[in-house]
C-alpha positions as CSV (number, residue, x, y, z in Angstrom):
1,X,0.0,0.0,0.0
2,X,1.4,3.8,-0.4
3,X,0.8,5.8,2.2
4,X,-1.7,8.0,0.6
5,X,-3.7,10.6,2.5
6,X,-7.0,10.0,2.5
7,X,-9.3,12.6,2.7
8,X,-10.3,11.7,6.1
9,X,-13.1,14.2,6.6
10,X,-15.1,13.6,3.1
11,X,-15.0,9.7,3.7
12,X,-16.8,10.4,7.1
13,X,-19.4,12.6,5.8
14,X,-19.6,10.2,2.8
15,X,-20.7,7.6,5.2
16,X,-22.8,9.5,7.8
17,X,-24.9,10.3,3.8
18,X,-25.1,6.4,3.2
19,X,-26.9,5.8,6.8
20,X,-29.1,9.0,6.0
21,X,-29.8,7.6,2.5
22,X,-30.4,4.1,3.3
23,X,-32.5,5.2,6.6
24,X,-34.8,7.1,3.9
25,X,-34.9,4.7,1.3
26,X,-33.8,0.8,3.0
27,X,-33.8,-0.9,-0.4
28,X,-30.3,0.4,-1.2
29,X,-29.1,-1.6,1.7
30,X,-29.1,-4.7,-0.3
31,X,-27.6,-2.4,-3.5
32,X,-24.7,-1.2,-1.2
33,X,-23.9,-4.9,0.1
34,X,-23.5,-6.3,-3.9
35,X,-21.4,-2.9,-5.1
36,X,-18.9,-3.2,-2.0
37,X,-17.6,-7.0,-3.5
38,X,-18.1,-5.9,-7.1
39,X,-16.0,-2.7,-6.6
40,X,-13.7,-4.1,-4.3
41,X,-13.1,-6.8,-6.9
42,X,-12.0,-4.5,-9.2
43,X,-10.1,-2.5,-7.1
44,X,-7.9,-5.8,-6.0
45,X,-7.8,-6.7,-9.7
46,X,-6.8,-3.8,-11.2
47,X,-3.7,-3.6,-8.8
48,X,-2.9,-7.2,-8.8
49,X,-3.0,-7.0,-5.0
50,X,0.4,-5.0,-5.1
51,X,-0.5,-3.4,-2.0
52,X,-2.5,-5.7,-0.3
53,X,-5.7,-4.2,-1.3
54,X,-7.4,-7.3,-0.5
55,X,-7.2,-6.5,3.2
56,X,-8.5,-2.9,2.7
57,X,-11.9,-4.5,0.9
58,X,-11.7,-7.3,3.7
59,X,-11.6,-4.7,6.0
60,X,-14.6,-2.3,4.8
61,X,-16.8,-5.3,4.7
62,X,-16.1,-6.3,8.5
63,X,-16.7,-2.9,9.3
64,X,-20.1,-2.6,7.4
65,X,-21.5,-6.0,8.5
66,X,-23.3,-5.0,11.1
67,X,-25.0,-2.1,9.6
68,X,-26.0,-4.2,6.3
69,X,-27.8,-6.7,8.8
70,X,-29.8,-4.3,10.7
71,X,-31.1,-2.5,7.5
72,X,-31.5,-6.1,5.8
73,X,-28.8,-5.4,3.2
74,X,-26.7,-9.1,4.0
75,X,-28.3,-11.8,1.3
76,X,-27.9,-14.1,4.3
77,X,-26.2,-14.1,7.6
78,X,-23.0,-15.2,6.5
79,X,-22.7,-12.7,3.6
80,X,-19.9,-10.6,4.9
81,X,-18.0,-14.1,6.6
82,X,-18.0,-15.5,2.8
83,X,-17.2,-12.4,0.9
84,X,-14.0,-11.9,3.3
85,X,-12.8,-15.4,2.4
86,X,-13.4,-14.7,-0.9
87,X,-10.8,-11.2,-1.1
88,X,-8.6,-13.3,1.2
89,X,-8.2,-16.2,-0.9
90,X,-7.9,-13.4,-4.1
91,X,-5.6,-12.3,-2.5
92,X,-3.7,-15.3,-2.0
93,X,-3.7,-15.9,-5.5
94,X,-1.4,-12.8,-6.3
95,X,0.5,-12.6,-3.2
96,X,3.0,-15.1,-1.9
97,X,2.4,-16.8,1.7
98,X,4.2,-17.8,4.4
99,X,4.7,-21.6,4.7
100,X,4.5,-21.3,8.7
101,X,1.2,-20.2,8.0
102,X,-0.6,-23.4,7.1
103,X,-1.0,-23.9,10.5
104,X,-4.4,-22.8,10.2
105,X,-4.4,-25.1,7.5
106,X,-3.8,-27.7,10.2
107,X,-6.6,-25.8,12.2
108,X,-9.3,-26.6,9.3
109,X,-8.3,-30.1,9.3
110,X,-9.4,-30.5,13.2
111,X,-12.9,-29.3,12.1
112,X,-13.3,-32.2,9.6
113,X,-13.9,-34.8,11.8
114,X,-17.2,-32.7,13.5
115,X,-18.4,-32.4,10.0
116,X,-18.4,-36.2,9.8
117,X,-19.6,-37.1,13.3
118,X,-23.1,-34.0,13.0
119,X,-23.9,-35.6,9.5
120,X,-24.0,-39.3,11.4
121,X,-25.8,-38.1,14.8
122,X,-27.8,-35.0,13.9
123,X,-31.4,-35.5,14.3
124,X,-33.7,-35.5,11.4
125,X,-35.5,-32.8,11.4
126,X,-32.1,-30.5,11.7
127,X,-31.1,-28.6,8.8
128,X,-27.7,-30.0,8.7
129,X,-25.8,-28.1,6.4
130,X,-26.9,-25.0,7.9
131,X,-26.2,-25.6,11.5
132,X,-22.4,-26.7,9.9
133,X,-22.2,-23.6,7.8
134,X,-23.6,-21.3,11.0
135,X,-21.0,-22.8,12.9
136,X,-18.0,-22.8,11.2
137,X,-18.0,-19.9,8.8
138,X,-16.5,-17.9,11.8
139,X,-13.2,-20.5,12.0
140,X,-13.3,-21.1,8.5
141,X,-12.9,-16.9,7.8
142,X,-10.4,-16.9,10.9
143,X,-8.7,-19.4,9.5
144,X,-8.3,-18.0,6.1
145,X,-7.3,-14.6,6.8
146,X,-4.4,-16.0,9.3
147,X,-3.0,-17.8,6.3
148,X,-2.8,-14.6,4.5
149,X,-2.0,-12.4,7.0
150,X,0.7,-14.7,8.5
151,X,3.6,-12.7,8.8
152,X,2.7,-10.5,6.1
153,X,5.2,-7.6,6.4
154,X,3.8,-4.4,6.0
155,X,4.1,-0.8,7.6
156,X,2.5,0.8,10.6
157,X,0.8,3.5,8.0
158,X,-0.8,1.2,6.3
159,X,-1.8,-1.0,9.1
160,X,-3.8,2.4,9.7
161,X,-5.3,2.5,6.2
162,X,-6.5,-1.1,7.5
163,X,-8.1,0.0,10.6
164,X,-9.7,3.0,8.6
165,X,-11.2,1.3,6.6
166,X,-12.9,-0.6,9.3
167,X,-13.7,2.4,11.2
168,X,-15.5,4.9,8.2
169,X,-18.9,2.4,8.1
170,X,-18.8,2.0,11.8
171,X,-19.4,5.7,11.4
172,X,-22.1,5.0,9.1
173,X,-23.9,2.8,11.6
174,X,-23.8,5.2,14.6
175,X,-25.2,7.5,12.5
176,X,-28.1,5.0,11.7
177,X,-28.9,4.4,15.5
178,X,-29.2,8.2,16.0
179,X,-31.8,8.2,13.2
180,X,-33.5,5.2,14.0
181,X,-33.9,5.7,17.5
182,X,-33.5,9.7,18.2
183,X,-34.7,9.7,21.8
184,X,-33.1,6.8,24.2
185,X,-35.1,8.2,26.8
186,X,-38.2,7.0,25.3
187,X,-37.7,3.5,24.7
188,X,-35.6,2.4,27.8
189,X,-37.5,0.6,30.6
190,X,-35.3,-2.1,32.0
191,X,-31.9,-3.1,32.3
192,X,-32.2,-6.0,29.4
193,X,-30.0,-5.2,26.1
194,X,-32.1,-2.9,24.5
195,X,-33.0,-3.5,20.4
196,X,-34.5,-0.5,19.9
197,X,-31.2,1.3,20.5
198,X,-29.6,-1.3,18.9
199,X,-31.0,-0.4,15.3
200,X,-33.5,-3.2,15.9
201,X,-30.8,-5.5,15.8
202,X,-28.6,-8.0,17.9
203,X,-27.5,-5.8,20.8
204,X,-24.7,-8.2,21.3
205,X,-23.5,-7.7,18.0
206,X,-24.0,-3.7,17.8
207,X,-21.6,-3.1,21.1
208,X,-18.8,-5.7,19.1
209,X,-18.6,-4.0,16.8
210,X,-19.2,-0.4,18.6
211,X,-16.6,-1.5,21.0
212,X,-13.9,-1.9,18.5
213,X,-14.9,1.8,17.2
214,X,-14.3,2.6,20.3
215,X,-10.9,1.9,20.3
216,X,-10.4,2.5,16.3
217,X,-11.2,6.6,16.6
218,X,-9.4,6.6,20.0
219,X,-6.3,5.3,18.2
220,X,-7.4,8.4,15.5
221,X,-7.7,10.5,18.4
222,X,-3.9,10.4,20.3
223,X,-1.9,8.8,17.7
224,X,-3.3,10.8,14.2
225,X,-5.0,14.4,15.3
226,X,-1.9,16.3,14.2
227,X,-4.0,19.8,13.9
228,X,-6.6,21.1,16.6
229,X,-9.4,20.5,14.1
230,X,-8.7,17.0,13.5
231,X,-8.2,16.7,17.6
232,X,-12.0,17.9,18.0
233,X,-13.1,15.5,14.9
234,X,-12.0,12.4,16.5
235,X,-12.6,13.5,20.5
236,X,-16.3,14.2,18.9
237,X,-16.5,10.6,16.5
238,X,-15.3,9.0,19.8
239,X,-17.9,10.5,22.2
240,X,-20.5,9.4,19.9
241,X,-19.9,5.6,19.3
242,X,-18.7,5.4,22.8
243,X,-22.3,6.5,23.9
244,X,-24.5,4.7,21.5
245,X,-22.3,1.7,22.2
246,X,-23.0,2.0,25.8
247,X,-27.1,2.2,25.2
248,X,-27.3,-0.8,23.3
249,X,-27.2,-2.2,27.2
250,X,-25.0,-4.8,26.1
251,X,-21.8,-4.5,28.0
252,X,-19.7,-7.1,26.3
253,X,-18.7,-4.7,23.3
254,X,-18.2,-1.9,25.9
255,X,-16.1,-3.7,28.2
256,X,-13.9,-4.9,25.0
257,X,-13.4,-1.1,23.9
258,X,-12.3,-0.1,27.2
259,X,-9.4,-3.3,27.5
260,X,-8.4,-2.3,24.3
261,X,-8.0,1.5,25.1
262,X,-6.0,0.1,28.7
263,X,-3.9,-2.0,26.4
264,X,-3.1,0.2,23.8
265,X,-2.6,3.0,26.7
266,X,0.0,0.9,28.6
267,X,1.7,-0.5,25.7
268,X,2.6,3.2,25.1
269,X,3.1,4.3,28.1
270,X,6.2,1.3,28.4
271,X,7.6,2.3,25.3
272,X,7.6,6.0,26.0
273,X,10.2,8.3,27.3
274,X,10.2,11.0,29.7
275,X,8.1,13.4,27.9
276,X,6.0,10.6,26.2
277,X,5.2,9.4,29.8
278,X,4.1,12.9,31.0
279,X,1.6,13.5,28.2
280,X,0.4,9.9,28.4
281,X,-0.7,10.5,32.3
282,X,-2.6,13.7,30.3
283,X,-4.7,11.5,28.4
284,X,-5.3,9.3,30.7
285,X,-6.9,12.1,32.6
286,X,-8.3,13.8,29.9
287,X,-10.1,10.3,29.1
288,X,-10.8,9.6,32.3
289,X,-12.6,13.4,32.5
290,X,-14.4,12.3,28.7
291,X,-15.9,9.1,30.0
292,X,-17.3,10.7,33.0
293,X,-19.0,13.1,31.0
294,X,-20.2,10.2,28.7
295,X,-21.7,8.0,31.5
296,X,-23.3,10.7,33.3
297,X,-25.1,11.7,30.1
298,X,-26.2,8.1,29.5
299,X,-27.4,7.7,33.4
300,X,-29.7,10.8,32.2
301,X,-30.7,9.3,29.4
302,X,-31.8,6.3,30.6
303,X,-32.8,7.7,33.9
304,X,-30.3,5.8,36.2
305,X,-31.1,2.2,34.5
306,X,-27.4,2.3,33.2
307,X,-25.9,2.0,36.2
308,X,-27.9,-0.9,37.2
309,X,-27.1,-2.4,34.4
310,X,-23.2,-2.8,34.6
311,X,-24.4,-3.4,38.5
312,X,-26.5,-6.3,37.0
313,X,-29.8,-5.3,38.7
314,X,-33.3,-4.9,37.4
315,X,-34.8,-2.1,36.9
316,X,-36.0,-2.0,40.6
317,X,-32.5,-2.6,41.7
318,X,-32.4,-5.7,42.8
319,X,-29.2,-8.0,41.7
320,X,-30.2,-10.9,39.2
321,X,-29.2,-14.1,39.6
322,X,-27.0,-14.5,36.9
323,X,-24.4,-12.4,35.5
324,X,-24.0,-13.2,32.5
325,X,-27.7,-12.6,30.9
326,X,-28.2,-16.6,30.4
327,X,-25.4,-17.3,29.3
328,X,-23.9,-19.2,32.4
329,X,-26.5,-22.4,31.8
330,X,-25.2,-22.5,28.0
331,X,-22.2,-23.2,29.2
332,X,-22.8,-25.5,32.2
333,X,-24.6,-27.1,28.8
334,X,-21.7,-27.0,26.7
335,X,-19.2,-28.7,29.3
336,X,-21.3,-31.0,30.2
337,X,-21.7,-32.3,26.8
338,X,-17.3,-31.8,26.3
339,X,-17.0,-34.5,29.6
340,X,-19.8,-36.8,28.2
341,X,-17.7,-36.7,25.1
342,X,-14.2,-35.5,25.8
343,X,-12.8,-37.6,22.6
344,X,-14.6,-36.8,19.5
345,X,-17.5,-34.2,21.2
346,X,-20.8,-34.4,19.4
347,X,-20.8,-33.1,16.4
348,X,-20.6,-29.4,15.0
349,X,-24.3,-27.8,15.4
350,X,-25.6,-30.5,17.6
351,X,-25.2,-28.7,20.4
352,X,-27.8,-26.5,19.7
353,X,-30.4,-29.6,19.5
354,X,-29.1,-31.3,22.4
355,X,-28.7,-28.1,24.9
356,X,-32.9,-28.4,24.4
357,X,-32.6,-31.4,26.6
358,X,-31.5,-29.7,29.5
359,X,-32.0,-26.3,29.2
360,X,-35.9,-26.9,27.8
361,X,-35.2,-25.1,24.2
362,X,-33.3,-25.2,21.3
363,X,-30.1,-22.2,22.8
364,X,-27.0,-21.4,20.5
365,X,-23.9,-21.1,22.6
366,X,-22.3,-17.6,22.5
367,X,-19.0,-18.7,23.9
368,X,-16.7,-20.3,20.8
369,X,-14.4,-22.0,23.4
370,X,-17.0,-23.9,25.2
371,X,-18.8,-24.4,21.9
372,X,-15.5,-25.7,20.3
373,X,-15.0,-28.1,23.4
374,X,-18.7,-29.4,23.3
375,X,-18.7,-30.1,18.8
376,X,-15.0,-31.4,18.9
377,X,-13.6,-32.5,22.0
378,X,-10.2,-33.3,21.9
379,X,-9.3,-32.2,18.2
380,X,-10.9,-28.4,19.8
381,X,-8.9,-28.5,22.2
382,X,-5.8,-28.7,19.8
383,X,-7.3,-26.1,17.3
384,X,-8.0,-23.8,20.6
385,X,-4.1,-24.3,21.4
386,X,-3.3,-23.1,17.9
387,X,-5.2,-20.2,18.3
388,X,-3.8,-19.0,21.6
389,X,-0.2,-20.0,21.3
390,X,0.5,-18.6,17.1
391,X,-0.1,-15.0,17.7
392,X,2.5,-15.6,20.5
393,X,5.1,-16.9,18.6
394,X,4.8,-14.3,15.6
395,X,4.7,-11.7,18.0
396,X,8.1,-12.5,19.5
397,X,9.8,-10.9,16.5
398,X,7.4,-8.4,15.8
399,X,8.0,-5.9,19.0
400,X,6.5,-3.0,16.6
401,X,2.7,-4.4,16.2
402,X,1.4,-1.9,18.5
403,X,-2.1,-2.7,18.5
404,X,-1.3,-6.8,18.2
405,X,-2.1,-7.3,22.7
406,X,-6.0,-5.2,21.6
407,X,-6.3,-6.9,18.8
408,X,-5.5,-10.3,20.7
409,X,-7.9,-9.7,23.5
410,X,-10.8,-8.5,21.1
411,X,-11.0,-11.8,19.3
412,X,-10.5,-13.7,22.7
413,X,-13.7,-11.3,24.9
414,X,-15.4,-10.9,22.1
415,X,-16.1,-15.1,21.6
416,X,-16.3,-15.3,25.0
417,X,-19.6,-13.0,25.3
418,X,-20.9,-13.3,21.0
419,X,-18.8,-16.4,19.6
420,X,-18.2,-15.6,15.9
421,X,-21.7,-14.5,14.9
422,X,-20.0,-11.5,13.0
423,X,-17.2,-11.0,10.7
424,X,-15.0,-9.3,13.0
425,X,-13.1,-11.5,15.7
426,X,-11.9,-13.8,13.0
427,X,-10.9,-10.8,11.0
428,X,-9.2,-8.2,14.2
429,X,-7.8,-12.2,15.2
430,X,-5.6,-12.6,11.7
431,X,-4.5,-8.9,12.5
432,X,-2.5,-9.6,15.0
433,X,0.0,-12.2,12.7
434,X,0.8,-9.1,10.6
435,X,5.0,-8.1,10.7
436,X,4.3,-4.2,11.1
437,X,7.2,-2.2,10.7
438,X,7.4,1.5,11.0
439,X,10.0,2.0,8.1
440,X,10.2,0.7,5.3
441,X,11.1,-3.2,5.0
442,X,14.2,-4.4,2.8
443,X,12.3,-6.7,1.0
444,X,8.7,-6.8,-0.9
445,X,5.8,-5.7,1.4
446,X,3.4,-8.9,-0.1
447,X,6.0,-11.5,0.6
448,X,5.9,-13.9,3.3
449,X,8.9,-14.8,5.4
């Protein structure tokens, strides 16, 4: 990629028109989802991928996922999942790879044997296929992307172009909540996630993806504001996906912002001289000033309810028995089922049919480790070892990834509270085996190692 400069300030109002348009007329939803692959095709090969253009498309299209499913513009759910495969394996096809990276080849393989075992056990009336593909077109698109991005070298600019590109339609759905749901005031009542601040759509999945523009504009805010204009630009973009996020009542994608932000904050804060140290502890206060201001806004707004939410109360204040919204009795489920069948687990999608047993209805786990434990057993917990350890290793020599410890523990809380229901863990996940360099690299910036 050259290090172009974009013109930061059109893109955004560019995409704060495309919520405004497709808020007043939803049918282009499903126009915008086909144009994004068709022009991002061309884009990729017109350059021959000579600067990994295949990530920037990859990237827009995580971004926009969520937004395309609460306006109906996806074709199905796994639209975006598939059409990121799709650039990364284009990609593939014009840039060399690193051989260490068919480990998530190896990764794929483990899978295989679920397949096998759900076609044998699964019950009847289950659609098969689409409890597989529902399943494992998170793993699959994690997998994929870490075989491209595995130790792809490439510079610390253009790592930003990356996380640009996944930040202008997150910009484009905040914009969309404000317009489809003006007035929080008048539609909260309880302390349950909350889909008519959500855009009528999965909460959960609204503060993911939120939560990592969150931490995209703060990066914007104290790493690229290089004039006071673009200072108030990004201190504004960041107030106003940090609130909306926090009104979906969801706090998974919340709490994930806020880890990143720490991480990213410390990482610097190490690194830093003197001087760098000094005005660190300044935005650390300055932020700590900004979400105050946020959260007491939203406690207005919601007329205290926020509070008791992250407090997990009801509305009358009194503390519910679970913390996690359910979610603890999915994966009692789930491990249960894993010691019943530590070898060969039951099957991908099965669990879904046999959680009804004991929890009295048909529950899809939201936790891809105990899911991945439950489906695969033993062979899991192998493709579970990949996943934690790689990053790990790559990261050893590649001290200049600033972002890789967020990235890391996005994809890790963010399965742990939503499992791979949307594009972006696998993707932010693959990010993290990138070889960022902050000058420029001896050798080609597509080549492997």
């Amino acid at each position: 990629m050259k290090n172009n400069k974009n013109p930061y300030l059109s893109l955004l109002i560019l995409h704060a028109i495309i919520a405004v348009v497709v808020f007043v007329i939803p049918f282009l939803s499903k126009l915008y989802a086909l144009l994004i692959p068709i022009i991002g095709f061309f884009i990729v090969y017109r350059s021959n991928n000579k600067n990994n253009e295949a990530l920037l498309v990859a990237a827009y299209l995580v971004g926009v996922e969520v937004f395309l499913r609460m306006t109906g513009g996806n074709f199905n759910n796994e639209y975006v999942k598939v059409t990121v495969i799709f650039f990364m394996l284009l990609g593939m096809i014009y840039s060399n790879l690193s051989i260490s990276g068919f480990i998530y080849f190896f990764f794929l393989l483990l899978l295989v044997p679920g397949i096998f075992l759900a076609i044998v056990v699964a019950n009847l009336d289950t659609d098969i296929r689409k409890a597989i593909f529902f399943n494992l077109s998170g793993p699959i698109c994690l997998a994929i992307s870490s075989m491209y991005m595995f130790k792809r070298r490439i510079l610390f600019s253009d790592l930003q172009n990356i996380i640009k590109a996944l930040g202008f339609p997150i910009i484009t759905t905040t914009v969309y909540l404000f317009l489809y749901n003006p007035s929080v005031k008048d539609v909260v009542t309880g302390t349950q996630s909350n889909f008519e601040t959500s855009g009528g759509f999965g909460p959960n999945q609204v503060s993911s993806i939120l939560g990592l523009g969150m931490f995209i504009f703060f990066t914007q805010l104290i790493l690229f504001s290089k004039s006071q204009k673009r200072l108030i630009l990004n201190s504004v973009l960041l107030i106003f996906v940090s609130y909306r996020a926090i009104v979906t009542f969801s706090r998974g994608g919340v709490i994930t912002g806020i880890i990143m932000i720490g991480c990213l904050l410390f990482l610097l804060y190490y690194f830093s001289n003197v001087k760098g140290k000094t005005k660190i502890g300044l935005i650390f206060i300055l932020l700590g000033v900004t979400a105050t201001v946020i959260w007491t806004y939203t406690s207005l707004q919601t007329n205290g309810l926020i509070e008791k939410r992250y407090a997990n109360q009801d509305a009358k204040g009194k503390a519910k028995k679970d913390r996690l919204g359910g979610r603890e009795a999915v994966l009692d489920a789930d491990f249960k089922l894993f010691f019943d069948n530590p070898i060969t687990g039951i099957g991908v999608g099965v669990g879904k049919e046999l959680r009804k047993e004991s929890l009295g209805q048909e529950v899809a786990s939201h936790n891809e480790i105990s899911r991945m434990l439950s489906e695969h057993g033993l062979l899991g917990i192998f493709g579970l070892l990949i996943l934690f350890i790689t990053p790990f290793v790559v990261y050893i020599n590649n001290k200049q990834h600033l972002y890789f410890l967020s990235f890391y523990l996005f994809w890790l809380l963010t399965i742990n509270h939503a499992a791979m229901r949307i594009a972006a863990p696998a993707f932010v996940y693959a990010l993290t085996l990138l070889s960022v360099q902050v000058k420029i690299p001896e050798k080609s910036e597509n080549s492997g190692d």
